[in-house]
VEXFI-56369 format. One record per residue (C-alpha): residue in three letters; x, y negated, z; residue number from 1. Coordinates in pm, 1 decimal, decimal comma, padded with zeros to 6 digits, always signed. Layout:
<rec dose="ALA" x="X" y="Y" z="Z" padren="NUM"/>
...
This chain:
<rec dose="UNK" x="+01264,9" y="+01393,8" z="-00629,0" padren="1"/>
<rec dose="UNK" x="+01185,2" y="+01514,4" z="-00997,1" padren="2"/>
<rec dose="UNK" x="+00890,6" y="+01507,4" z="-01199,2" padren="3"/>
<rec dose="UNK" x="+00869,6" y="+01915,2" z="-01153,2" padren="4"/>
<rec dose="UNK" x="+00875,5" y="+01879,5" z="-00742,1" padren="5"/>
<rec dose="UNK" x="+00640,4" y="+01555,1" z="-00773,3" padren="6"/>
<rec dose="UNK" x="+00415,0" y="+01810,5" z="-01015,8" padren="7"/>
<rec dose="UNK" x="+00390,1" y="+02023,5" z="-00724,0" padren="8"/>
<rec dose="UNK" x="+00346,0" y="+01741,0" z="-00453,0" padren="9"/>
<rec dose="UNK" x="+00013,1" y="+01596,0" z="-00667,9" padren="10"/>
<rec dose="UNK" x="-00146,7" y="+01951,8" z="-00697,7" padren="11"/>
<rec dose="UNK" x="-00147,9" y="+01979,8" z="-00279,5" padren="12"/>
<rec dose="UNK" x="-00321,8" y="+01675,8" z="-00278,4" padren="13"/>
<rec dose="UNK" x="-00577,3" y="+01736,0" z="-00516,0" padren="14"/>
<rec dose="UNK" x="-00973,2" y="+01833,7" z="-00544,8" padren="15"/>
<rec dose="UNK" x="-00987,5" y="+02203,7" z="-00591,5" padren="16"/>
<rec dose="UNK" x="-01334,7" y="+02276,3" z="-00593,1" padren="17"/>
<rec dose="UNK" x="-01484,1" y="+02180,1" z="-00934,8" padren="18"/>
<rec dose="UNK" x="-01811,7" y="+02387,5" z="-01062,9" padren="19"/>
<rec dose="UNK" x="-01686,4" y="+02373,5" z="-01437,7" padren="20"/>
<rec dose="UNK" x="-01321,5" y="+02299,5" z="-01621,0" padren="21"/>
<rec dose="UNK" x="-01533,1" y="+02060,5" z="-01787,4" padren="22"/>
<rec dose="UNK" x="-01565,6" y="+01856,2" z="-01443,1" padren="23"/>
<rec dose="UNK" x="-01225,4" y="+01926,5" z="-01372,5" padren="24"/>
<rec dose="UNK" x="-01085,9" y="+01741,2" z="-01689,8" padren="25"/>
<rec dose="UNK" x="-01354,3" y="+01480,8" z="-01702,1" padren="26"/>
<rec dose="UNK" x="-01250,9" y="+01389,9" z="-01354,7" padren="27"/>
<rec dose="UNK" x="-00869,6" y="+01348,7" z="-01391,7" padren="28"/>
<rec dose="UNK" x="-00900,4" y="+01170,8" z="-01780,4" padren="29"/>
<rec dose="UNK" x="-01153,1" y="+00939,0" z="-01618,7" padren="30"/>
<rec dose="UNK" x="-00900,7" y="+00895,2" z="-01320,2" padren="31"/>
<rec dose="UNK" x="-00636,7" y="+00828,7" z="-01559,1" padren="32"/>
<rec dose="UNK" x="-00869,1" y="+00560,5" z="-01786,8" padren="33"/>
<rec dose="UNK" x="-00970,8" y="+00403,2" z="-01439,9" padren="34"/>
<rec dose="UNK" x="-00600,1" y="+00359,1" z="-01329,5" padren="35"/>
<rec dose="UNK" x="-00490,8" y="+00209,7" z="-01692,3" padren="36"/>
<rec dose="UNK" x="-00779,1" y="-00065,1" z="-01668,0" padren="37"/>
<rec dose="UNK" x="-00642,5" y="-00178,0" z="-01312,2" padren="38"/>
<rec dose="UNK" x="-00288,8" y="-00172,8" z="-01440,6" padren="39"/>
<rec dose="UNK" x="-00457,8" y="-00397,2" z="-01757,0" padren="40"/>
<rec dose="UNK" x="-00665,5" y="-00646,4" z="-01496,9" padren="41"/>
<rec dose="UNK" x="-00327,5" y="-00620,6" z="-01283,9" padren="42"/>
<rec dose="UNK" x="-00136,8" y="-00815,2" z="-01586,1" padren="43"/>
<rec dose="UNK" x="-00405,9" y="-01033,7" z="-01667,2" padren="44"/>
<rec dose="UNK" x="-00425,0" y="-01133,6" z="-01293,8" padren="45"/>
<rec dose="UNK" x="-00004,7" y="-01213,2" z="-01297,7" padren="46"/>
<rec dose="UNK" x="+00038,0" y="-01396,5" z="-01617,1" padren="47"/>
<rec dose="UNK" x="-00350,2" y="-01548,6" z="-01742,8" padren="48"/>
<rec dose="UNK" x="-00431,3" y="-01607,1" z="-01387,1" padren="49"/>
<rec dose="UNK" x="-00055,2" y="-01694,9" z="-01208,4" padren="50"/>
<rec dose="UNK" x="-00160,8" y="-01466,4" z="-00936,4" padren="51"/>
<rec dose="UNK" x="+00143,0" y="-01248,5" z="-00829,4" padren="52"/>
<rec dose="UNK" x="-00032,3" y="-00928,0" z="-00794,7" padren="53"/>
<rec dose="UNK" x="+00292,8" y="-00668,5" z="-00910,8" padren="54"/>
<rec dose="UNK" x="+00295,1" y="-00513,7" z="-00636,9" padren="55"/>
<rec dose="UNK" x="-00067,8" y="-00348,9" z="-00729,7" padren="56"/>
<rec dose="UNK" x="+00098,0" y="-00245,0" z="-01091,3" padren="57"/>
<rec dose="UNK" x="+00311,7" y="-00081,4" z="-00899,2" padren="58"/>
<rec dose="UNK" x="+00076,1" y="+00076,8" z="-00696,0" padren="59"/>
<rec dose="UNK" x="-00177,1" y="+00143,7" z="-00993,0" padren="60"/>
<rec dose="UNK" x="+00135,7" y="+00296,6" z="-01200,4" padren="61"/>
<rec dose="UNK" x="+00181,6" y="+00542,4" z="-00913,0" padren="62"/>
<rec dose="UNK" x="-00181,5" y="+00627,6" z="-00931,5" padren="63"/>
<rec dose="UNK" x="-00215,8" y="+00681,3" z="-01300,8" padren="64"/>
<rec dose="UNK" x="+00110,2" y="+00916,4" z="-01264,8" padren="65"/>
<rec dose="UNK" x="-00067,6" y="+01108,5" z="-01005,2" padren="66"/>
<rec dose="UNK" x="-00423,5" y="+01179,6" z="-01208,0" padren="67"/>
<rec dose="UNK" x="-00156,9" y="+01239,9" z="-01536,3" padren="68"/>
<rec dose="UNK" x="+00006,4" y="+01515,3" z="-01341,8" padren="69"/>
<rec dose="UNK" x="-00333,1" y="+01625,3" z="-01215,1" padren="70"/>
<rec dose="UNK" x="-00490,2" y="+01644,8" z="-01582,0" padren="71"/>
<rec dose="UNK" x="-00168,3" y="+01818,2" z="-01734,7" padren="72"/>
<rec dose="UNK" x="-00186,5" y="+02038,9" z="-01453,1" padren="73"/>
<rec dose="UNK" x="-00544,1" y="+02183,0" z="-01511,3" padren="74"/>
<rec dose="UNK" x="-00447,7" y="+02244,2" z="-01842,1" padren="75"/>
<rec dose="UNK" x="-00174,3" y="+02449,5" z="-01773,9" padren="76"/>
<rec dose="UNK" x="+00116,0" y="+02244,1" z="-01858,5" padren="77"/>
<rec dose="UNK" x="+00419,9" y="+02199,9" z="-01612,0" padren="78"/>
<rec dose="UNK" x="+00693,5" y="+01961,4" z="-01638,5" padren="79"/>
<rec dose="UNK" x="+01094,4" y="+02106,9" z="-01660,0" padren="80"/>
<rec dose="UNK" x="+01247,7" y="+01822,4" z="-01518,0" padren="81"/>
């Protein structure tokens, strides 16, 4: 799969119904702030802490991706590749 069919993927699975572009872009740049602070806590956890928890950077990587794709999306930007 490439970013441009993944693009397409993440907008099927999204919110639609927002009252205001405002609320549209204030939910998927919070999204994407949310995902970056579990990816953060997701480090600290594997290297301050020595708890193994990679598989959740993983998983909070995916995430962030999706509410990126989501954000550039509303704005009217679409990947090539």
């Amino acid at each position: 799969m490439n970013l441009k069919e993944y693009q397409e993927i993440c907008k099927t699975t999204a919110k639609k119904d927002f009252q205001t572009k405002e609320e549209e872009i204030m939910c998927w740049g919070l999204g994407v702030t949310g995902e970056a602070g579990n990816i953060a806590s997701c480090i600290k956890k594997t290297f301050a802490h020595k708890k193994d928890v990679k598989d959740g950077i993983k998983e909070n990587i995916g995430n962030m991706l999706w509410y990126i794709f989501q954000l550039g999306y509303s704005r009217n930007f679409r990947t090539k590749y």
